[in-house]
C-alpha positions in Angstrom: -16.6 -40.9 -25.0 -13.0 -42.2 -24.2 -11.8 -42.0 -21.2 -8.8 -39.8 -22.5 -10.9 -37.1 -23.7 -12.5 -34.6 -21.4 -15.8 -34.5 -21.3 -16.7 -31.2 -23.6 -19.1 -29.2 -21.8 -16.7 -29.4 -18.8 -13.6 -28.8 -20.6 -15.3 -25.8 -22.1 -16.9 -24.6 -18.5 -13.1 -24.5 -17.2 -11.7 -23.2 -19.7 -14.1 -20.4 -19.4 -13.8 -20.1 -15.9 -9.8 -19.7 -16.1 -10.2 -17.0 -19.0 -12.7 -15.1 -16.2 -10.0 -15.7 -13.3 -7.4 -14.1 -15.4 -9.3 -11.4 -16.4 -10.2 -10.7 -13.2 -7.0 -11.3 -11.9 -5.4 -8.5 -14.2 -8.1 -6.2 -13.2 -7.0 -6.5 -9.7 -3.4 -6.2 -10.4 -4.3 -3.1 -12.7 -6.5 -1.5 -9.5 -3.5 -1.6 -7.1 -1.0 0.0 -9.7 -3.8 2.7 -10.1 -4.5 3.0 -6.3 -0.1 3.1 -6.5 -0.1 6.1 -8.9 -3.1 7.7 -7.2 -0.8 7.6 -3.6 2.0 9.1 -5.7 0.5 12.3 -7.1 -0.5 13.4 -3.2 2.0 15.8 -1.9 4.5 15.2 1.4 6.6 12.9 2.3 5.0 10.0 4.3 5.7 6.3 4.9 3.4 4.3 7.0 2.6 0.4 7.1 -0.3 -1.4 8.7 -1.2 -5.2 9.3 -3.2 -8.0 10.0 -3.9 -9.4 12.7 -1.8 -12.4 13.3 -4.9 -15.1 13.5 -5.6 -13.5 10.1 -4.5 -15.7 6.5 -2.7 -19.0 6.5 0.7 -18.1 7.0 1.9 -20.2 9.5 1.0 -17.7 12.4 2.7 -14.7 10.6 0.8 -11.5 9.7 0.9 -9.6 6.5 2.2 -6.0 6.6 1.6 -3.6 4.2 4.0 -0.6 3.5 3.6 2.6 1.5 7.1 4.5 1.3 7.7 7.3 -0.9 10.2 5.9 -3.9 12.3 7.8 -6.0 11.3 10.4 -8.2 8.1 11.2 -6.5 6.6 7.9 -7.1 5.4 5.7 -4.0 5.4 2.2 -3.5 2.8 -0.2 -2.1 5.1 -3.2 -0.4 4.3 -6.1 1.6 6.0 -9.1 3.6 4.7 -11.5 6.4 6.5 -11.0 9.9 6.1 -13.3 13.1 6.4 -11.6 16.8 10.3 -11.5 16.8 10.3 -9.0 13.6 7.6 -7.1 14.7 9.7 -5.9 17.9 12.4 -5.2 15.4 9.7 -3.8 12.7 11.8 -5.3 9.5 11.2 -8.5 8.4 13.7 -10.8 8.1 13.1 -11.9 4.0 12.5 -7.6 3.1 10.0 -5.9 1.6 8.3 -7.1 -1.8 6.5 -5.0 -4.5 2.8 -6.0 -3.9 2.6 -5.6 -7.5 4.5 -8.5 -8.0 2.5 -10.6 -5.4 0.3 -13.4 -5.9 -3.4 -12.9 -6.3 -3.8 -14.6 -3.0 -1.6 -11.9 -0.9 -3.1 -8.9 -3.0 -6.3 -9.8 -1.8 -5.6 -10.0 1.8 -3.3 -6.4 1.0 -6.8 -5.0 -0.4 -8.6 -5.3 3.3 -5.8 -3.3 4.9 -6.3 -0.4 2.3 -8.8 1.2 4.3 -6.8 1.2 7.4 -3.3 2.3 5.5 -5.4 5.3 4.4 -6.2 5.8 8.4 -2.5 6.2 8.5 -1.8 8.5 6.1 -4.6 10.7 6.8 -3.0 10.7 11.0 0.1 11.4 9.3 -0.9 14.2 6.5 -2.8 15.7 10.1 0.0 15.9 12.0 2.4 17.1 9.3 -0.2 20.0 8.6 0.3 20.7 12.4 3.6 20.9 12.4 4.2 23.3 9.1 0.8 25.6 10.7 2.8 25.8 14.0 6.2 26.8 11.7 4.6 29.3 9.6 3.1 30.8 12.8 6.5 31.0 14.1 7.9 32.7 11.5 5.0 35.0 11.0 6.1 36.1 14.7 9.6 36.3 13.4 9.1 38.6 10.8 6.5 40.9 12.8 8.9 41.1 15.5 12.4 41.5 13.5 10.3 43.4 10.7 11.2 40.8 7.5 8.6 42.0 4.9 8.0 40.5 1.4 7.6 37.1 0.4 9.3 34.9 -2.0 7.3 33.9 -4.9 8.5 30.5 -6.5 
């Protein structure tokens, strides 16, 4: 075989193996827009981030952060960026927030082991906003017993 030919069972073993990487690659990318959509049909209003620990990835000693915020038209958006010590006493990175849908394959998969703790977040959130309308609506239930407002509005 020449020299400037590949070797055939190779060339067809990569080949394969880069066909599998991008299917598996748009399989991942697929997920987080689903896990996105998913996030946007909950009700409330909630942004929370979480992050890495700073020893984690190869970043040059910055951590990843990963933000959920509630986008227009009810959608929400899964974001990310990589912020050393001085931004996180500021808690905004200095290059912005990027779509993690648009991230490379190497960053989505370090996103995908803060999943688990972003959903910490917005279950500590979702608890303490549930607090907060149960201590309104007892309020207002005193309210009205007290001033005698009767009825209720029906949407």
């Amino acid at each position: 075989m020449s020299p400037d030919f590949p070797d055939i069972p190779l060339a067809r073993a990569i080949e394969h193996n880069a066909e599998r990487y991008k299917q598996l690659a748009t399989r991942l990318s697929d997920n987080i827009v689903g896990f996105q959509n998913w996030l946007s049909c909950l009700p409330g209003h909630f942004n929370e981030r979480t992050s890495a620990n700073a020893d984690e990835g190869n970043h040059k000693r910055k951590r990843l952060v990963l933000s959920v915020i509630s986008a227009g038209g009810g959608k929400r958006q899964l974001n990310y960026a990589f912020i050393d010590e001085k931004e996180s006493a500021t808690g905004e990175p200095k290059g912005g927030w990027m779509p993690l849908t648009g991230a490379s394959v190497e960053i989505k998969r370090e996103a995908i082991a803060l999943f688990p703790a972003l959903l910490r977040r917005i279950l500590m959130r979702q608890r303490l906003e549930v607090e907060r309308l149960e201590s309104a609506t007892e309020a207002f239930d005193r309210f009205a017993e007290r001033f005698g407002v009767t009825g209720t509005v029906s949407a």
